[in-house]
Structures are given as C-alpha cells and as structure tokens.
C-alpha positions as CSV (number, residue, x, y, z in Angstrom):
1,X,75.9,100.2,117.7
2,X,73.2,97.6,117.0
3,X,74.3,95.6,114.1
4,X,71.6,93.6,111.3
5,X,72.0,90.9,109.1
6,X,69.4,91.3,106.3
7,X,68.8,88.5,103.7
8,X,67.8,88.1,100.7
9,X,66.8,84.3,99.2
10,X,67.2,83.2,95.7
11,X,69.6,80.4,93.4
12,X,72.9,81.6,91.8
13,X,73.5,81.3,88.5
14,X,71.9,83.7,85.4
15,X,69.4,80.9,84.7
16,X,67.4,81.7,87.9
17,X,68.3,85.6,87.8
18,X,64.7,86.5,87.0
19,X,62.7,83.7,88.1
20,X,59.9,84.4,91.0
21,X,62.5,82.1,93.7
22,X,65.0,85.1,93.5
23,X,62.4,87.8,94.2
24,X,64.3,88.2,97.6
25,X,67.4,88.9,95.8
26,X,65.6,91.7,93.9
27,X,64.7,93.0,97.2
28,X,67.9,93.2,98.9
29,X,69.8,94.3,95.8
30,X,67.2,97.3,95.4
31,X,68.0,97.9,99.0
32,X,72.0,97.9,98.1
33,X,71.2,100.3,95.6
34,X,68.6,102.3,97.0
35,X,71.7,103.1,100.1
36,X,73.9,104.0,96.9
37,X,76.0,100.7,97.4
38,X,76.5,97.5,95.5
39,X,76.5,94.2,97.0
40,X,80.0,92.3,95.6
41,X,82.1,91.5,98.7
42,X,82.2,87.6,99.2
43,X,82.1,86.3,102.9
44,X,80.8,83.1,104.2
45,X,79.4,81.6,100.9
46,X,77.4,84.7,100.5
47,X,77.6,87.8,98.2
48,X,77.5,91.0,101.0
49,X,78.1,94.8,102.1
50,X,78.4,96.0,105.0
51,X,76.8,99.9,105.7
52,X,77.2,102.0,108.8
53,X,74.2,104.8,109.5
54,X,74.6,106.4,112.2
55,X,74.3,104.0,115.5
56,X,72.8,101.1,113.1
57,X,75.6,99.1,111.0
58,X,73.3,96.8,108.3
59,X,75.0,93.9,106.6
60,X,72.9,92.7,102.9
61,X,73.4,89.6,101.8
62,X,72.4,87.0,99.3
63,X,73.5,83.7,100.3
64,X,75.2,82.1,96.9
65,X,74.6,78.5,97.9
66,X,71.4,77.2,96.1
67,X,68.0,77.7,98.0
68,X,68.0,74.4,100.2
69,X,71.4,75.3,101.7
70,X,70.5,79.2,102.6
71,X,71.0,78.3,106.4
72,X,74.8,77.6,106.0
73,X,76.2,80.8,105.4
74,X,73.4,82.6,107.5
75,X,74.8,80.9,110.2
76,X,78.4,81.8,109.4
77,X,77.4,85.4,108.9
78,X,75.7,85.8,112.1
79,X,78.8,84.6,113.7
80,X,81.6,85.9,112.2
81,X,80.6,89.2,112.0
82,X,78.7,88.9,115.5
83,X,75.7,90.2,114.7
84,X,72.7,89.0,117.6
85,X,70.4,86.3,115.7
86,X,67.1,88.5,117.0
87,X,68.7,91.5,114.7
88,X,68.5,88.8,111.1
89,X,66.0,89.6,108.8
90,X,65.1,87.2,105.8
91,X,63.2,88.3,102.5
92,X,61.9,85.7,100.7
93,X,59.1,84.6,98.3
94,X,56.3,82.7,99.5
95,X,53.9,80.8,97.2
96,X,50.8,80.9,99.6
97,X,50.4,84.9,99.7
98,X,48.9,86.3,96.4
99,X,50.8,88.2,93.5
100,X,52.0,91.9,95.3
101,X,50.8,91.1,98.9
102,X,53.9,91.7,101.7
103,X,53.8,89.9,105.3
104,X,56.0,91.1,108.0
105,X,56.2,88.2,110.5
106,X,58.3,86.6,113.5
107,X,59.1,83.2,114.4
108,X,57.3,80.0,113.1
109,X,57.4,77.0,110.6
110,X,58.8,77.4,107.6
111,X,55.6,77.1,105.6
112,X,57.3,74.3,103.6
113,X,59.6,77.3,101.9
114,X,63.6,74.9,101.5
115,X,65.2,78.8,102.4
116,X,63.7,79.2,105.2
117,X,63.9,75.4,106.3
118,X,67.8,75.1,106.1
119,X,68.2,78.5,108.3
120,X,65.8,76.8,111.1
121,X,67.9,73.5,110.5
122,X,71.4,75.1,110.6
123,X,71.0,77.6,113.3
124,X,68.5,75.5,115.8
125,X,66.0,78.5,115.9
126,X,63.0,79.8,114.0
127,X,62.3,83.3,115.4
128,X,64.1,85.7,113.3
129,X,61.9,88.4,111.3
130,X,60.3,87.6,108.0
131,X,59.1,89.7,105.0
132,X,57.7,87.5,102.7
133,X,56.7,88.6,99.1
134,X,53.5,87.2,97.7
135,X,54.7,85.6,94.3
136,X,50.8,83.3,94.0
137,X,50.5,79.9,93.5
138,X,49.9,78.1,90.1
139,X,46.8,76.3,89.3
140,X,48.1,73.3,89.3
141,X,49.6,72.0,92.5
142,X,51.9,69.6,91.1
143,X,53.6,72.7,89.4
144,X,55.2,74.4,92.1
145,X,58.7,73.8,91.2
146,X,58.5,74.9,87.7
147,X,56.2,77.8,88.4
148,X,58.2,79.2,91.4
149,X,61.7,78.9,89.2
150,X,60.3,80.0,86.0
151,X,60.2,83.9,84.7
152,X,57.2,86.1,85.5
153,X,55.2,87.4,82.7
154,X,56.3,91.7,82.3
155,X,53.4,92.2,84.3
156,X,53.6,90.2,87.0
157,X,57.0,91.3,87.6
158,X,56.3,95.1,87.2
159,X,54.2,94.0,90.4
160,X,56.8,92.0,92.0
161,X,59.3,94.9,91.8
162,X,57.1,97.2,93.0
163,X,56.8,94.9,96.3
164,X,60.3,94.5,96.9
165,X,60.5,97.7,96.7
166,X,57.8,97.9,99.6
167,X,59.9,94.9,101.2
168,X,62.7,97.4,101.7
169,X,60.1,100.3,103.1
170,X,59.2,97.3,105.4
171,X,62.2,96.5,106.7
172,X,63.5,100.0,107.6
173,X,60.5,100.4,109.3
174,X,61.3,97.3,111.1
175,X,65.0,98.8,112.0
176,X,64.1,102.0,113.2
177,X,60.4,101.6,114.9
178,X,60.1,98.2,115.3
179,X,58.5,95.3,114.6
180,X,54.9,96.1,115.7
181,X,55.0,99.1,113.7
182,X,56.1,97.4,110.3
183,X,52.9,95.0,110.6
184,X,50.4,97.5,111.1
185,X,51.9,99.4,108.1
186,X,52.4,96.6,105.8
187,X,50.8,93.7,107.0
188,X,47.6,94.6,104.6
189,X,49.7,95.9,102.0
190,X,48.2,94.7,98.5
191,X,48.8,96.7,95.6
192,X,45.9,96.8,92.6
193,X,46.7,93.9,89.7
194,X,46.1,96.6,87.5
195,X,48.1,99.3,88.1
C-alpha cells in the first residue's frame, strides 16, 4: 500500500475562512468532499481523514496551527502515521503566480511563503511536491499581508474555486501517473478572467 499525506495551508479561525491565505484549505476540503468524506478527525494539531482506494491509502489535512507554524504538525503526521516524506503533497497559495494559474512543482525555496518555510524548517528538507494556486499580488508591495488575508471580491473567488478544484485534478494526476505527467497537464493551466 503506498500511503500520502496531502495538505492543505491556511489560518484557523472564521475570520480567515475566506481569505485568499486559506485557498489551500478550499482545496483540500473540496478534495474531502469531492471522495464523499469530511475532514473532522483531530491528530497532530491538524484537522484530518484518512481514505483507503484501492492500493493507495491518502491522509487530507489542514494543519490548525496558524500559517508560520504549518511545519509542526506536518512533521508529526508524516511520523505517526508513517507515511514516506517523498509521498507529502502541500497546496498552498502563492502570491507571485497570477489570479487562476496552478504550478505543480518539487523541491526548492520557499519563495518567501511562512507555510512552506516552517515545513522546510521543521522537517530539515524541501523536496516534497507543491501545487501552488495563483492568488496575484497587490499593487502595492507593502500590502501583502493585508491583501493575502483579506476576502476576495465574488469574482476573484469564483476563479479561485475553480482552481482548487483544478488543484485536486492535479494532484490525483500526481498520485496515479506521476509527477512528470501532472506538470505537462497543468503546469500551463490558466483559466480566462472572464469566464
């Protein structure tokens, strides 16, 4: 049985429910219910479920410490339910891709993203697979902590939902054909503003 450990980012708390931060919560918990599940267990200082399919057995998770201390119950995860740090998969939001473009990636900095940073920091390595949600960056650079945890306008988030729904296309194609096959078929993904 090859196991996965697939997380979502975001803060706790209803103030930063909808905010752009949490867009990898939307993913993951689209991905819960997409599988007909509901992510509720607590474990590790994370909300999770556990799913068996076939020989693949997928843990989803949302780590329920705030955003800068994601790497702390990633860590525990990976060890107490044993799952092989090259099978975790991280969905985040990430501030230098445009609004509705997806990037399936492995290994590297953390592109200055706190998530991302505390799970290199806590577990000593930085190549575990990536799908990071394009969420834009505001106009003005000093702004990036109120833009990132602020509400998207109905718009913009009818966009962001329809990529995290294409965040959870990406990452079963990463689990059952691999990851050369997710970037070549969502790598260039970048839906129409318009739409």
């Amino acid at each position: 049985m090859i196991k996965w450990l697939i997380v979502g980012l975001g803060n706790p708390g209803l103030s930063y429910r909808n905010t752009r931060h949490n867009a990898g919560w939307w993913a993951v918990d689209r991905l819960a219910k997409s599988l007909g599940v509901r992510i509720k267990r607590n474990a590790c200082g994370a909300k999770v479920i556990r799913i068996e399919d076939g020989d693949t057995h997928m843990t989803l998770a949302k780590p329920l410490s705030f955003m800068n201390r994601s790497g702390v119950p990633v860590d525990c995860l990976l060890k107490a339910y044993e799952i092989s740090f090259e099978n975790l998969i991280v969905i985040f939001d990430d501030i230098d891709l445009p609004v509705g473009a997806l990037r399936v990636k492995r290994s590297g900095a953390s592109g200055g993203h706190k998530g991302i940073t505390s799970i290199i920091t806590e577990t000593g390595r930085d190549d575990f697979y990536r799908i990071k949600m394009g969420i834009g960056r505001p106009e003005d650079r000093d702004g990036v902590v109120e833009y990132v945890l602020s509400n998207p306008p109905p718009d913009e988030k009818k966009i962001l939902i329809s990529m995290a729904d294409l965040a959870i296309s990406a990452t079963k194609t990463l689990i059952d054909s691999g990851f050369q096959r997710a970037c070549n078929e969502f790598n260039d993904t970048n839906p129409d503003m318009d739409e």
